[in-house]
C-alpha positions in Angstrom: 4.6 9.9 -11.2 2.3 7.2 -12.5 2.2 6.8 -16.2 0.3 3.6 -18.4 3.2 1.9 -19.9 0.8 0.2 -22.8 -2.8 -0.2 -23.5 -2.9 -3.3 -24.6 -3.5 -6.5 -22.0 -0.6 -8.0 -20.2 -0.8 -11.4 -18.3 0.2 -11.9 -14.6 3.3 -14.4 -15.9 4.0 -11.5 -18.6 3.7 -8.5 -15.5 6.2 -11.0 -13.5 9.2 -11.1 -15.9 8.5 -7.1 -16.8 8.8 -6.1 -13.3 11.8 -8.0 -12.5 14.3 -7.5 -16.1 17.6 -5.9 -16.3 17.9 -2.7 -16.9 20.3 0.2 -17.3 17.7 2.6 -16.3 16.5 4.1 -13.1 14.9 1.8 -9.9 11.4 1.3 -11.0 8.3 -0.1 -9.5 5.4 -1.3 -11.5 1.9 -2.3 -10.6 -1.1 -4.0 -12.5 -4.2 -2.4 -13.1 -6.7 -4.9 -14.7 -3.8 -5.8 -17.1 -2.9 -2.8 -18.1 0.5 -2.0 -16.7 1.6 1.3 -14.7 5.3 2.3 -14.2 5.8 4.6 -11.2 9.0 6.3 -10.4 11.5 6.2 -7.2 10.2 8.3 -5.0 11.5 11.4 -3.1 12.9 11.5 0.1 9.9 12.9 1.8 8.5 9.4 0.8 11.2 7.6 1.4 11.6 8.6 4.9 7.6 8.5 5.8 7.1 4.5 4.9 10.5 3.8 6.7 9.2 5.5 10.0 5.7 4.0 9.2 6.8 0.8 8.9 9.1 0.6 11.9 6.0 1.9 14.1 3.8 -0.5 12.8 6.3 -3.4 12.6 7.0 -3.3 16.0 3.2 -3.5 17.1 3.0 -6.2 15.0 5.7 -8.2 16.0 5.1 -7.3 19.7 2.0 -8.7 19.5 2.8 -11.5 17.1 0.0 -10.6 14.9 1.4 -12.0 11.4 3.2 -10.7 8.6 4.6 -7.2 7.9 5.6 -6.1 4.5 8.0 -3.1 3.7 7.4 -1.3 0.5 7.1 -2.1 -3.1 5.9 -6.0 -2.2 3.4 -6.7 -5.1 -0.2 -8.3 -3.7 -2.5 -9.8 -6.4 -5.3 -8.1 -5.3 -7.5 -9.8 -8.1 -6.8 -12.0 -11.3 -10.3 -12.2 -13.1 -11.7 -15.4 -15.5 -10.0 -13.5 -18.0 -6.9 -13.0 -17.0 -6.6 -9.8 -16.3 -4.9 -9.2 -12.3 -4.6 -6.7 -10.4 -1.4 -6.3 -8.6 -0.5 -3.1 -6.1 2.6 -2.4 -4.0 1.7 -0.6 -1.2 4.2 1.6 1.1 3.7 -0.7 4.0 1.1 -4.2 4.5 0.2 -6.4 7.0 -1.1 -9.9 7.0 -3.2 -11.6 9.6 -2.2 -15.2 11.3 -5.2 -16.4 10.4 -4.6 -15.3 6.7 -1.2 -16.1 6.1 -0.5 -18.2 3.5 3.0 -19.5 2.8 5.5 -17.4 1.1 7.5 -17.8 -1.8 9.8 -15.0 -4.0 6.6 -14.4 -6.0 3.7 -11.6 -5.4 1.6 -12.3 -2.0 -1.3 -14.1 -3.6 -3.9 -12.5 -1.8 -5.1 -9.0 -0.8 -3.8 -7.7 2.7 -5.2 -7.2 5.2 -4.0 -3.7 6.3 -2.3 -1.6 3.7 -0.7 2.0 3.9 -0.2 4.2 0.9 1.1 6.9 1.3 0.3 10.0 -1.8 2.9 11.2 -3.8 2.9 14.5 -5.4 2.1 13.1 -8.7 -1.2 11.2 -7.8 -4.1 12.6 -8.2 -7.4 12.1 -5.9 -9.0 9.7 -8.7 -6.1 7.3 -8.8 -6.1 7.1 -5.0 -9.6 6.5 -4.9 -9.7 3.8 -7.5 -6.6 2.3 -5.2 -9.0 2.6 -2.2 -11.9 0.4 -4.2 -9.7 -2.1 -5.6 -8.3 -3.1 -2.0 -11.4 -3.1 -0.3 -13.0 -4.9 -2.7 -10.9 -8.0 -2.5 -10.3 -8.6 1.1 -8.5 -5.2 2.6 -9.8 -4.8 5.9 -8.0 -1.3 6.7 -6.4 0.9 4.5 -4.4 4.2 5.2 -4.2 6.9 2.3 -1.1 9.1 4.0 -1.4 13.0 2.9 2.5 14.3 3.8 2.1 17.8 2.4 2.4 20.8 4.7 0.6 22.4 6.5 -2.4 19.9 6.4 -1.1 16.4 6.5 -4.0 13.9 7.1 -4.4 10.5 6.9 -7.8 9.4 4.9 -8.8 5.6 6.8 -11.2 3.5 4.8 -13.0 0.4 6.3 -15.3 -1.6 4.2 -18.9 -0.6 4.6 -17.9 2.3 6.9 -17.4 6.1 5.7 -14.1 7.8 4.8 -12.5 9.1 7.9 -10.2 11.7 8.0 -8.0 11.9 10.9 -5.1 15.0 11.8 -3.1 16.4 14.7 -4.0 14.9 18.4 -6.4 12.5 16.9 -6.4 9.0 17.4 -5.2 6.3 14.4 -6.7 3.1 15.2 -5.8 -0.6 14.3 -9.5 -1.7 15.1 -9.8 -5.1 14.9 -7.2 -5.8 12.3 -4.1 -4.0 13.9 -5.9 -5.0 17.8 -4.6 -2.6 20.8 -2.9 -0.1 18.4 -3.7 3.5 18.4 -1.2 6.8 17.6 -1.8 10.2 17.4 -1.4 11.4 13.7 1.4 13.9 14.6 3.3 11.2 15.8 3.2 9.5 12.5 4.5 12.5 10.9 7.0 13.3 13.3 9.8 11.7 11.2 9.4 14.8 8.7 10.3 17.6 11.7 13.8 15.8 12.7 
């Protein structure tokens, strides 16, 4: 579930210490939408077990290949900070980064957009929150993103590619890594195939 912890405006140094307290409560994960804060909770096991088989299949392509950086999920990206301050930071369920975009990497958020993401929709989102997720990324530098439908009987996997439609993509057909992920291409069942064991 994603709820708005505050209206009001929170900086990037203010979003950094927030995200990262002490607490006695639950594991959460936040992320930064134009300043306004959203707290999101743990997430089930459906989830849980869909971005660990995601990322090992896409982690080994990547590292096969030596293609750049993998991220597992939660890692904060400022997508955007704008003149006034206001950022926007996401945490996808799985990223990747480029060689040729790398930049070098501290204990902080990735500075920069990825350029492959995977999110993966939780029962609690709603279309308009995934679709504002969608702009956002390919608006600042996202070459490939995966929106990951998990839900029986119809899971699906909405791709989006700047300046190219939506495509959705189920059963025997092909997911490919175009020219951001080159050489890699899976049938959707086998991305789901994790949920049958």
């Amino acid at each position: 579930m994603q709820e708005r912890l505050a209206e009001s405006f929170c900086s990037l140094e203010e979003f950094w210490t927030l995200a990262h307290a002490e607490t006695d409560d639950l594991p959460r994960c936040y992320e930064l939408d134009e300043g306004i804060v959203i707290e999101m909770s743990p997430s089930g096991a459906l989830h849980g077990i869909l971005a660990a088989w995601i990322s090992y299949l896409l982690n080994t392509h990547v590292y096969t290949h030596g293609l750049g950086l993998s991220f597992g999920a939660e890692t904060g990206f400022i997508l955007h900070q704008a003149a006034n301050g206001r950022a926007i930071v996401r945490a996808p369920d799985f990223a990747f980064v480029s060689k040729a975009r790398a930049l070098p990497v501290s204990g902080k958020f990735y500075p920069t957009a990825p350029d492959f993401a995977v999110e993966i929709v939780s029962p609690s989102d709603t279309a308009r929150q995934m679709r504002r997720k969608a702009r956002q990324y390919l608006a600042y530098g996202t070459r490939l993103l995966w929106i990951v439908f998990p839900d029986e009987p119809d899971r699906f996997v909405d791709v989006y590619r700047p300046e190219q439609p939506i495509l959705t993509v189920q059963g025997e057909q092909l997911l490919e890594g175009y020219d951001v992920l080159p050489n890699f291409a899976l049938p959707v069942n086998r991305l789901f195939a994790a949920l049958s064991a």
